[in-house]
C-alpha positions in Angstrom: 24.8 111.8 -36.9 25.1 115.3 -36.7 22.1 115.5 -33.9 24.1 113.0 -32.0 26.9 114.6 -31.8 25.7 118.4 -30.9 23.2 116.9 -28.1 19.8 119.0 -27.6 19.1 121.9 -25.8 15.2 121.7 -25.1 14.0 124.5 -22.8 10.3 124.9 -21.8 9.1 128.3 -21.9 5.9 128.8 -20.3 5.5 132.6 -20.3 2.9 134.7 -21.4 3.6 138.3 -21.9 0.8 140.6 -20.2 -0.3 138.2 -17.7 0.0 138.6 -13.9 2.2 135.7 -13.2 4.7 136.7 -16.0 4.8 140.5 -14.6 5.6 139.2 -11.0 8.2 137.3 -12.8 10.0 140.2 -15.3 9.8 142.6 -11.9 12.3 139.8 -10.2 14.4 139.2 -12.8 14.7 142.8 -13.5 15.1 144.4 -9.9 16.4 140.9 -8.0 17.6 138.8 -10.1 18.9 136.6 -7.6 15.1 136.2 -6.7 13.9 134.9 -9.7 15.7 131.8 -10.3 14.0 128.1 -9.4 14.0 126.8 -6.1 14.8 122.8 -4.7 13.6 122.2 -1.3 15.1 119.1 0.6 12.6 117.3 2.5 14.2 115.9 5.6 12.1 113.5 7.8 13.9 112.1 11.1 11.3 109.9 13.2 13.2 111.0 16.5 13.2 114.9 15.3 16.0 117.0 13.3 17.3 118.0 16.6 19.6 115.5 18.1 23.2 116.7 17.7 24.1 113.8 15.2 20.9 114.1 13.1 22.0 118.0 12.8 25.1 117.6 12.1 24.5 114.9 9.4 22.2 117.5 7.9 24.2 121.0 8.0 27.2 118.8 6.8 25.1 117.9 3.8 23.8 121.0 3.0 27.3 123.1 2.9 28.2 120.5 0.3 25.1 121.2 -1.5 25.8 124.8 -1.3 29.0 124.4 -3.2 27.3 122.6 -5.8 26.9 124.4 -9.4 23.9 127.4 -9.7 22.9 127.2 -6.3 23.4 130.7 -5.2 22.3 130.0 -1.3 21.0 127.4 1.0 18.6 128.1 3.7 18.9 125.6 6.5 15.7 124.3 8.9 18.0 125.2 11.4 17.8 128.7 10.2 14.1 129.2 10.5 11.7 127.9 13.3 8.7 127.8 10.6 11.0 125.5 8.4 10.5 122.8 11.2 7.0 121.2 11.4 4.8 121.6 15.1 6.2 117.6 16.3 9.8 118.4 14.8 10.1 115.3 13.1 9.8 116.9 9.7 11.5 120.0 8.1 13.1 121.4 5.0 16.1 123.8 3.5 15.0 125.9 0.7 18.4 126.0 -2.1 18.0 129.2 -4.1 19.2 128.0 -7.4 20.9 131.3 -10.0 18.6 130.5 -13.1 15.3 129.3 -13.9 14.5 125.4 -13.9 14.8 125.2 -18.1 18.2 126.4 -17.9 20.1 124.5 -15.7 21.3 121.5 -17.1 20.2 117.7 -16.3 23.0 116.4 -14.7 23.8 119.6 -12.3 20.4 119.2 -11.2 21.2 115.6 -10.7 24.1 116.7 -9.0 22.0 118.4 -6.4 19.9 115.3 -5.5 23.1 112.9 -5.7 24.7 115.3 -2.9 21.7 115.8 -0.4 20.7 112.1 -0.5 24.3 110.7 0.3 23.2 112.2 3.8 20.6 109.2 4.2 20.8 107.2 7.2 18.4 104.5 8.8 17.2 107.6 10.8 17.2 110.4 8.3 15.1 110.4 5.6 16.3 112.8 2.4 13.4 113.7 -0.5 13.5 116.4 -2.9 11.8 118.6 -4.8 11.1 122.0 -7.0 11.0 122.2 -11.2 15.1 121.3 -11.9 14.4 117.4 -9.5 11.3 116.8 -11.7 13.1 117.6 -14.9 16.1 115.4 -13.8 14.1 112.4 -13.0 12.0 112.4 -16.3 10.2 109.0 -17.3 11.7 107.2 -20.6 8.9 106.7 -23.0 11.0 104.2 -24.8 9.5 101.0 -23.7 6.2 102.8 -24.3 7.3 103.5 -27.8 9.0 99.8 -28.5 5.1 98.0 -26.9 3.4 100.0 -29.8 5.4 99.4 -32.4 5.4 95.7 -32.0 1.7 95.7 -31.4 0.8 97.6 -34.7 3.6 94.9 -36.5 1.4 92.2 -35.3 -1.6 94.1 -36.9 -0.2 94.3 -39.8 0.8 90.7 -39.9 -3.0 89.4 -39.4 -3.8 92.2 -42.0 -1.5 91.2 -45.1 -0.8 87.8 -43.4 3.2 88.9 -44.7 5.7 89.6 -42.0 7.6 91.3 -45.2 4.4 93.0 -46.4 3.9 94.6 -42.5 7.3 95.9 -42.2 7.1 98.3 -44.8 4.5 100.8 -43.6 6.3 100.7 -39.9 9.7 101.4 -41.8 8.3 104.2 -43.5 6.7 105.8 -40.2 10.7 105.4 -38.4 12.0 107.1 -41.1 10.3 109.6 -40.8 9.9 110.3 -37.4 13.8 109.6 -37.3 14.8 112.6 -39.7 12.5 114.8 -38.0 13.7 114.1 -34.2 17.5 114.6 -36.0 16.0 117.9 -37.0 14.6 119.2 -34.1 17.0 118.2 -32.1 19.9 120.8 -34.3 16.8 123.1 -34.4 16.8 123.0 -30.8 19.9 125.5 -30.6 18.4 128.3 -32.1 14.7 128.1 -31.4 12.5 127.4 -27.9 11.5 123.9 -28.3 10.1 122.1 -25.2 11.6 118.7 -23.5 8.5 117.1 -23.8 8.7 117.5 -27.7 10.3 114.0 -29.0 8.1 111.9 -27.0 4.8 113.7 -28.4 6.9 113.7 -32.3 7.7 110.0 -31.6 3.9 109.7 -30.3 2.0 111.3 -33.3 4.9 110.2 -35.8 4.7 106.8 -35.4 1.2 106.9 -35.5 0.5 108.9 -38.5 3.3 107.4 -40.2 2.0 103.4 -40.4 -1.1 105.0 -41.0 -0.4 106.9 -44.2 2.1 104.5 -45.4 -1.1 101.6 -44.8 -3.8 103.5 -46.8 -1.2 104.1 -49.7 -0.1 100.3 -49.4 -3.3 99.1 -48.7 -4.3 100.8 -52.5 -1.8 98.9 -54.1 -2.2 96.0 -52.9 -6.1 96.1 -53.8 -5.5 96.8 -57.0 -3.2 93.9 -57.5 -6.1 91.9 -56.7 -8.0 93.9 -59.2 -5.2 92.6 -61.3 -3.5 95.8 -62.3 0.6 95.5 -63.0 2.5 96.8 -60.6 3.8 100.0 -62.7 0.0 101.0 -62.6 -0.9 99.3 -59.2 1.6 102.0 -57.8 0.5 104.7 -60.5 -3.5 104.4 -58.8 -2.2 103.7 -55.3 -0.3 107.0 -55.3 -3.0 109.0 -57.5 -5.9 108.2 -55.2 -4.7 107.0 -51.9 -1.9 109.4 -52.5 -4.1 112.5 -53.1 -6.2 111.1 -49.8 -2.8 111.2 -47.8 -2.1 114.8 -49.1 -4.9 116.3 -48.3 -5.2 114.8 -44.8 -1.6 115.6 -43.7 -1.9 119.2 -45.1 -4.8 119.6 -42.5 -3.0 118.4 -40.0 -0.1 120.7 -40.5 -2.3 123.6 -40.8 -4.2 122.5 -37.9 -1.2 122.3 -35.4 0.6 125.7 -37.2 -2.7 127.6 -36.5 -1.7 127.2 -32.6 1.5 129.0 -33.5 -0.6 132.5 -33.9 -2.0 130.9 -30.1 1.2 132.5 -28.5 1.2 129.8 -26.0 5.2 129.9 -26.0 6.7 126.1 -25.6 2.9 125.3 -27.5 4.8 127.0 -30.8 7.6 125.1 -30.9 5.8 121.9 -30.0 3.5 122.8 -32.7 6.0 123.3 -35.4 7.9 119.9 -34.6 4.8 118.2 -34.9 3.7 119.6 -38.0 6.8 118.7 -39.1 7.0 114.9 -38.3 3.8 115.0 -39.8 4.8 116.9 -43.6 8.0 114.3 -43.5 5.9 111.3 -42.8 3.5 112.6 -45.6 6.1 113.4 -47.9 7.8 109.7 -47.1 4.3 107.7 -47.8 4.3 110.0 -51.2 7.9 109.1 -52.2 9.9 106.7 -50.3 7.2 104.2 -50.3 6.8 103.9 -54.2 10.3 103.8 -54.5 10.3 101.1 -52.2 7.5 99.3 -53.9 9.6 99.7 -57.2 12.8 97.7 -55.6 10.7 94.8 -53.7 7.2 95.3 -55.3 7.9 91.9 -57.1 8.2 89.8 -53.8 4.5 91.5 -52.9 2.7 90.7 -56.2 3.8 87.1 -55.6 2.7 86.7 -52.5 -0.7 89.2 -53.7 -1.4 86.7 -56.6 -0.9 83.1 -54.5 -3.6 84.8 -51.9 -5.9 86.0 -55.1 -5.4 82.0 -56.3 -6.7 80.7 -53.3 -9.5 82.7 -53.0 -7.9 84.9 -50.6 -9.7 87.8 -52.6 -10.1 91.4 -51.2 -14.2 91.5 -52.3 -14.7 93.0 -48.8 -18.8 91.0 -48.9 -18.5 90.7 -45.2 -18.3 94.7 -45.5 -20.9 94.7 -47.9 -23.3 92.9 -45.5 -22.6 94.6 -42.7 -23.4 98.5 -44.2 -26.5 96.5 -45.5 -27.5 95.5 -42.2 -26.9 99.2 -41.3 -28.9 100.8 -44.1 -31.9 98.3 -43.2 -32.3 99.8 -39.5 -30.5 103.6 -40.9 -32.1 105.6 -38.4 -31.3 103.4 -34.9 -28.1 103.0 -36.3 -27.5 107.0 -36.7 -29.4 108.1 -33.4 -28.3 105.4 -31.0 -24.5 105.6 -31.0 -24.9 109.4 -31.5 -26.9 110.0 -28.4 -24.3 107.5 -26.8 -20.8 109.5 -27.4 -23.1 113.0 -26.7 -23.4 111.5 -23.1 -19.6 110.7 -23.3 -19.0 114.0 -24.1 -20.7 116.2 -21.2 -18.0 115.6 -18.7 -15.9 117.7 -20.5 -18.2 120.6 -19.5 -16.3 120.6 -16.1 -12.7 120.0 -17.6 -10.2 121.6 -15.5 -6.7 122.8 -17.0 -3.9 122.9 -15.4 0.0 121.7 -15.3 0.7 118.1 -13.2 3.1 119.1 -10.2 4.5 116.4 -8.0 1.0 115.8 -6.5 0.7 113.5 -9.1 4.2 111.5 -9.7 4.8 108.2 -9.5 4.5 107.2 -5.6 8.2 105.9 -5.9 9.4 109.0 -7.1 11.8 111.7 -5.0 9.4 114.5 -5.4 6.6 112.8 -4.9 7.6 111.3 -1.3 8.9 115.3 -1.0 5.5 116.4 -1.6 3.7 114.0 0.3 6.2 114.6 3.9 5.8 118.3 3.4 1.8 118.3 3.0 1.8 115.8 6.0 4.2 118.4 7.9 2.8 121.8 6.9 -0.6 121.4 5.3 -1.8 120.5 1.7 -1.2 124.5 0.4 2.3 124.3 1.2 3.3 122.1 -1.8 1.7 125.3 -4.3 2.4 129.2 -2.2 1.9 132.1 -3.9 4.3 134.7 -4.1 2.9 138.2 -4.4 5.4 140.8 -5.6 5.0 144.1 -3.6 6.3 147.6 -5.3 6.0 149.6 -2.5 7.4 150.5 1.2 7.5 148.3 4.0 4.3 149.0 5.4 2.5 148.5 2.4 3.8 144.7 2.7 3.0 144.4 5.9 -0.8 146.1 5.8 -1.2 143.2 2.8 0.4 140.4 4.2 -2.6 141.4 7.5 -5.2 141.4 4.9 -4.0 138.0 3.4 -3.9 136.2 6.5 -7.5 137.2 7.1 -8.4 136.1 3.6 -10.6 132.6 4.1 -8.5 130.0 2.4 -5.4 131.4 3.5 -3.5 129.1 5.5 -0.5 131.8 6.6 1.4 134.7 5.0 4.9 134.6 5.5 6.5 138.2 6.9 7.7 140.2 3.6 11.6 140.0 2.8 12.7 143.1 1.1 14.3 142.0 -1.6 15.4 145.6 -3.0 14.5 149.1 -2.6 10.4 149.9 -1.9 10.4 146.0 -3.5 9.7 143.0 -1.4 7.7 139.4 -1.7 5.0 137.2 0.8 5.3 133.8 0.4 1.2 133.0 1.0 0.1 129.5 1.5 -3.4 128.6 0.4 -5.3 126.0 2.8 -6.4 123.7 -0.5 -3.4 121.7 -2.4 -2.1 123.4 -5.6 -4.1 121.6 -7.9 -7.6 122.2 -6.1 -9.9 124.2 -8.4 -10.6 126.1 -4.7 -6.7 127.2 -5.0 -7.6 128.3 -8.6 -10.7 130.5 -7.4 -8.4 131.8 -4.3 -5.8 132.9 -6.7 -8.6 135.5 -8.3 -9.8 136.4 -5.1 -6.7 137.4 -4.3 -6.2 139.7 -7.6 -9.3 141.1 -8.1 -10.3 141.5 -4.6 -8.0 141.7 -1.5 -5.0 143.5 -3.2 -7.1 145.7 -5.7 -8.4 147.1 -2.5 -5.0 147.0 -0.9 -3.5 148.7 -3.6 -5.9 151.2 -3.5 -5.7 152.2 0.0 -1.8 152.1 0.1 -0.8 153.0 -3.4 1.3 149.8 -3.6 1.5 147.7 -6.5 0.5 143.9 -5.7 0.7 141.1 -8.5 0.7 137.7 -7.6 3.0 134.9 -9.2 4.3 131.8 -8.3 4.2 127.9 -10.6 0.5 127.7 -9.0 -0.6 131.3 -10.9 1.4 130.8 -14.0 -0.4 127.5 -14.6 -3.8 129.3 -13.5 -2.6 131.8 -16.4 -1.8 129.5 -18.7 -4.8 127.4 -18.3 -7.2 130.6 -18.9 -5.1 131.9 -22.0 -5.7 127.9 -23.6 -9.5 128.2 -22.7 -9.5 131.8 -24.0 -8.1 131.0 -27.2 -9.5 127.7 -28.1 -13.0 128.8 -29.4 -11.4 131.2 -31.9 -9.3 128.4 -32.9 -11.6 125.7 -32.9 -13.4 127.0 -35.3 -10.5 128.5 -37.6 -9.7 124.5 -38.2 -13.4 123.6 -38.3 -14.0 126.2 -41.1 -11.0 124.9 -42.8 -11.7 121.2 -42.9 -15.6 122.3 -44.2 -14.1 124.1 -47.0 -11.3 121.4 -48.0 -14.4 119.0 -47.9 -16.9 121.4 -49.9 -14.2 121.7 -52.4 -13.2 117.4 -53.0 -16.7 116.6 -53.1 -19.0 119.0 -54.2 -21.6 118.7 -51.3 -23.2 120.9 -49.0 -24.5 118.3 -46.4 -20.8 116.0 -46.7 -19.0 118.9 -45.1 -21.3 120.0 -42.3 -21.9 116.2 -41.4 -18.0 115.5 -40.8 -17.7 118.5 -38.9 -20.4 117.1 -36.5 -19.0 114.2 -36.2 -15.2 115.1 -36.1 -16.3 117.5 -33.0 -18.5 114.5 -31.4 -15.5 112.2 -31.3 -13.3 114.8 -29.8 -15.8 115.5 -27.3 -15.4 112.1 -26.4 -12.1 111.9 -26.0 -12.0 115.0 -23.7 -15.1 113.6 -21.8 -13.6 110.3 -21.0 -10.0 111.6 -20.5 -11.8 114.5 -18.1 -13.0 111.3 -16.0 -10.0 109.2 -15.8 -7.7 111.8 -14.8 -9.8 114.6 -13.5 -12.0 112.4 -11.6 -10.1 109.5 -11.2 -12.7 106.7 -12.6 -10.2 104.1 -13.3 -7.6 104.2 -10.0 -5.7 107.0 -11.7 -4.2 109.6 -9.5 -6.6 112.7 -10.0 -5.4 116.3 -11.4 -6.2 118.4 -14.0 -6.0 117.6 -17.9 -2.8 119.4 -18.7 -3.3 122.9 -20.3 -2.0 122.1 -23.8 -3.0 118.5 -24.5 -6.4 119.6 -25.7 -5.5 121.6 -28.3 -2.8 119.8 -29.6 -5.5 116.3 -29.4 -7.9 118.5 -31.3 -5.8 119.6 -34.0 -4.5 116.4 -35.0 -8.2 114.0 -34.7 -9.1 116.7 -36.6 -6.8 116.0 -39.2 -7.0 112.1 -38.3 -10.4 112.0 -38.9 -10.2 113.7 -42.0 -7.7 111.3 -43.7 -10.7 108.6 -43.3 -13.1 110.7 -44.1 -11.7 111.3 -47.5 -10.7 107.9 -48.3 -13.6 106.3 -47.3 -16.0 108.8 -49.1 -13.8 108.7 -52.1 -14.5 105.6 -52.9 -18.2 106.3 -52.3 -17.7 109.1 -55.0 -16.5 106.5 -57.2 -18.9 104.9 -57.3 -21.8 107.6 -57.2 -20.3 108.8 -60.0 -20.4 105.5 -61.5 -24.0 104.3 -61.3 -25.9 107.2 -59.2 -27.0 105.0 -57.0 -26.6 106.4 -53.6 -27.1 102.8 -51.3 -24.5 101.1 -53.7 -22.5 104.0 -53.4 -22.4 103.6 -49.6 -22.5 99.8 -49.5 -19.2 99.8 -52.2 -17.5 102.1 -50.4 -17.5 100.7 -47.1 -16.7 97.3 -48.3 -13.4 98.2 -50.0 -12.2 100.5 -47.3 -13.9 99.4 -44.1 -11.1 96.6 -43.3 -8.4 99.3 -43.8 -10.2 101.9 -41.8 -9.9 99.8 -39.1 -6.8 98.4 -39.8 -5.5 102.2 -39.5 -7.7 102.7 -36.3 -6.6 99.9 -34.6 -2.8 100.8 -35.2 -3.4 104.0 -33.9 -4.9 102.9 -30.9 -1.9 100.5 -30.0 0.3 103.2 -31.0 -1.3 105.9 -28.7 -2.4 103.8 -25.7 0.9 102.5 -25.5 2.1 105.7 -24.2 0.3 104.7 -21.2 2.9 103.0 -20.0 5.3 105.7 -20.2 4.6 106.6 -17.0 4.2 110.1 -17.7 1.1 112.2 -17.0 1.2 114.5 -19.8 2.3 111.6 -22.0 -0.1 109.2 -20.9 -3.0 111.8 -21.3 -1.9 112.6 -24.8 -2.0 108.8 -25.8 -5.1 108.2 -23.9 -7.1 110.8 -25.6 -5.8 110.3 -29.1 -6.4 106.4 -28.7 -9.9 106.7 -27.5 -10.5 109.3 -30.1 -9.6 107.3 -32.8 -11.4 103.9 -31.7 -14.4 106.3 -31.8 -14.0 107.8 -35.1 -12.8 104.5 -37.1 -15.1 101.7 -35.1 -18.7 104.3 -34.5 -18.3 106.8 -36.4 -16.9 105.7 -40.0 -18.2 102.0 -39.7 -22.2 102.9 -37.8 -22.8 106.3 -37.7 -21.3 107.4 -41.3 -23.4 105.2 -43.2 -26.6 105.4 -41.6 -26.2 109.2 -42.3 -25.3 108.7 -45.7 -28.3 106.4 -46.6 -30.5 108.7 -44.9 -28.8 111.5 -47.0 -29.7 109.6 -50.2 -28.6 111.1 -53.2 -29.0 114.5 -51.7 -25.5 113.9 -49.5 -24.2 114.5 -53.3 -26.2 117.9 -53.8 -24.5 121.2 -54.2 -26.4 124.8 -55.8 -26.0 125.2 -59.4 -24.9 128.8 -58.4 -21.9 127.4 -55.7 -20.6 124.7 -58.1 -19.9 127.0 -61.1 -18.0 129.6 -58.8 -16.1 126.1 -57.3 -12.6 125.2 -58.3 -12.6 121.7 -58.9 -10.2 119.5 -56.9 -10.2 115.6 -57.3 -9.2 112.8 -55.2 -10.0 109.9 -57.5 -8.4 108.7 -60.4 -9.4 109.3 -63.6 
């Protein structure tokens, strides 16, 4: 209630101190503040040209009232400028200075802004818009997305327990969870830098990772009803192995996603943090609020548990049985096969490109992307992405660069510099490639390390070059930078956690492997869907922080079935010391709820791709296919083919590591 009635404050905060695009940025807000706030552009289109007295007077009429509207400092009408208007006149723009950066001006003024210019539409004027504050003010609503998976992973569940009652439980759990947690970041929101985009990906991961932690705990229980445990001790075992799985897995999550805190990706930190903390509250919930809740309707479940066990409706998992043996039988085609398979899957990720979306790559019905696609049609492809290089220097430093840039191949034009304070100026430069072109990306180097390093040195001027096009080019290089160091930071940690539940050398190494081969996967496939378009979707770069964020929780994911299904494996090694019924015993009593879990993720996750949002739908698109990987090839082909072939050596750990070892167990004993 308290969330409610305080509202959010979400504010992205993309900067990253020491970089070009963030110095271009400080010197404005420092020296010309009224320089550094965003920008809206209105796109006006007019098929008989802007220049017929009533078309102009429709227009100048609209903008003075646009002018008047809340943060916009000043309003620069086509009429104003010749190079505002494109070459056939039919097409031209105003450029509203707005006071503050896009991530502080409020929702509705924005929307404000767009309400005003497009009451100026007419059957012969056309009105789009566009700039950060439009695209923040005409956000996609996940919530359908949200509702689809939901409802999918109930039906799941349904065919799973075949118990409507049964199936609500785990999906309660997960909206608990992920309730409390949005109420929290929501108040937390006021005090800390926490990005809009953050409920949709808490939501996203929440509901996910909630079912799933709440199924393997429920899913424990319920087995051991069938075993024909009470259910004090059906709980007791459920929480004490299952449990212990769940713990373990969730810890590595939230270590996983904190580690990109120490990243210093700024909006990635509090993203991170949010995450991490749906995740420990979803944890904590499966740990606690789910025994509870077995304790108060626990009876209604062993009923319905013990008319299934009378009818033969027994949890003996023999089709599971048969199908590891089938696996064992051909061990090596099973392991090399599907192996060499997702490595091929993997490779486009090699040419992964990172980037931000812009309005290149909005909805075709949206405002800004009509805005885009009239001003690329008007004034070229670049004009949708300029650079704006900051000059500390006198006037004819600006103007010997701004000759030098317009000589520069991929330079469209250089706008003349505007002083915008003393021995300060800017040149708006317009690249000939669209903003999201990897040759705009290259250009944007050229120009640092090249054309103005010489410049500078001949004039004694200081050049840096910003603009949304270079800050996402910064962004983008810090991520890929970064993400070896960190890669294997939560690598290393998921070998030890695994060296230390089970004892093994060759366990550990085997699930890093195969963790990294279904997250190459996912980046593979996502790079061609949305990098290369493969399946109709509109091409652009994979967004800067989805991989990290995908990585560090499959990582985490992939653990949680790695655990519980080896567990039981241990079990049962420990049991007979028979390595094939080890594998075969194991599979059979998790393998249905491995896939269960799998297939609930997916629906989750894909189901964000009909949020209509890019970053969104990436996100969902990468953890779905990652997951399908891991829980259908991975922990049901690949897993025990490598464990037969293992053989009793997959258990082996020097007599000198396992004294030095603490000893932490999953099962129960």
């Amino acid at each position: 209630m308290g969330s409610q009635a305080v509202g959010d404050d979400y504010r992205n905060d993309f900067g990253l101190p020491g970089t070009e695009s963030q110095k271009a940025l400080d010197v404005l807000q420092d020296r010309a503040p009224s320089q550094a706030g965003a920008t809206v552009t209105i796109v006006l289109e007019a098929k008989d040209g802007l220049t017929p007295p009533q078309t102009r007077q429709r227009v100048e009429a609209m903008l003075a009232e646009v002018e008047q509207e809340p943060h916009v400092v000043s309003v620069m009408s086509p009429y104003a400028n010749a190079q505002a208007v494109s070459d056939d006149g039919t097409i031209g723009y105003a450029s509203v200075s707005l006071d503050e950066q896009s991530e502080e001006i409020p929702t509705e003024d924005s929307q404000q802004i767009i309400d005003t210019a497009q009451k100026a539409e007419s059957s012969g004027l056309r009105v789009e818009l566009s700039g950060d504050p439009v695209r923040a003010a005409q956000g996609e609503d996940s919530g359908s997305a949200e509702m689809i998976g939901i409802l999918a992973a109930l039906v799941i569940l349904v065919l799973l327990f075949g118990s409507l009652f049964a199936a609500v439980l785990p999906v309660a759990i997960a909206l608990f969870a992920v309730g409390t947690t949005l109420g929290l970041i929501i108040l937390a929101s006021h005090v800390a830098t926490i990005a809009n985009f953050t409920a949709p990906l808490m939501m996203l991961v929440g509901l996910g990772v909630g079912i799933d932690y709440a199924l393997l705990v429920f899913s424990r229980f319920r087995s051991e009803l069938f075993a024909g445990s009470d259910r004090k001790t059906a709980t007791t075992k459920a929480i004490d192995t299952a449990g212990r799985t769940v713990f373990f897995a969730g810890c590595t999550v939230i270590v996983a996603l904190l580690g990109l805190v120490v990243l210093g990706l700024g909006s990635l930190q509090g993203v991170a943090v949010a995450v991490a903390l749906t995740v420990l509250l979803t944890m904590i919930a499966s740990l606690t609020l789910l025994p509870a809740l077995l304790g108060i309707f626990g009876g209604r479940i062993e009923k319905q548990v013990r008319r299934r066990a009378e009818q033969g409706k027994t949890a003996d998992g023999r089709r599971w049985a048969g199908w590891t043996a089938a696996v064992q039988r051909r061990a090596w085609v099973a392991a090399l096969v599907p192996t060499a398979v997702l490595a091929a899957l993997s490779l486009p990720a090699l040419d992964m490109r990172l980037g931000f979306a812009d309005a290149g790559t909005d909805a075709t019905s949206t405002t800004t992307r009509q805005a885009y696609d009239l001003l690329a049609e008007g004034f070229g492809p670049g004009f949708n992405g300029p650079l704006i290089v900051v000059v500390e220097g006198d006037s004819a430093a600006a103007s010997t660069a701004r000759a030098e840039l317009e000589d520069t191949e991929g330079v469209a034009a250089a706008l003349p510099p505007q002083s915008v304070g003393d021995d300060l100026s800017t040149l708006i430069v317009f690249p000939d490639s669209a903003p999201q072109d990897a040759s705009t990306n290259e250009l944007v180097g050229h120009l640092r390390d090249d054309v103005l390093a010489s410049t500078a040195q001949e004039t004694g001027a200081t050049f840096v070059v910003g603009g949304s096009t270079a800050t996402a080019d910064d962004f983008s290089d810090a991520v890929a930078e970064r993400l070896p160091a960190f890669i294997a930071v939560v690598v290393g940690l998921s070998v030890l956690l695994l060296l230390l539940v089970f004892r093994s050398v060759l366990i550990p190494l085997k699930a890093a492997v195969l963790n990294l081969l279904s997250v190459g996967v996912a980046m593979g496939i996502m790079t061609l869907v949305f990098q290369n378009g493969v399946l109709g979707v509109e091409k652009g770069p994979i967004e800067a922080y989805v991989p990290v964020m995908i990585f560090a929780i499959v990582f985490g994911l992939s653990m949680d079935y790695e655990v519980f299904l080896l567990s039981r494996m241990h079990e049962e090694w420990e049991r007979s010391k028979d390595a094939a019924l080890a594998i075969r015993q194991g599979l059979a009593t998790t393998g249905q709820v491995v896939t269960a879990a799998g297939a609930i993720m997916i629906v989750v996750f894909g189901a964000f791709m009909f949020s209509g949002d890019r970053m969104l739908m990436q996100f969902g698109f990468g953890l779905a296919v990652a997951v399908f990987v891991d829980a259908a090839i991975i922990r049901c082909l690949i897993l025990p083919a490598v464990m037969h072939l293992f053989g009793k050596y997959a258990w082996w750990l020097p007599d000198g590591v396992a004294k030095r070892l603490p000893r932490v167990a999953i099962e129960h004993s």
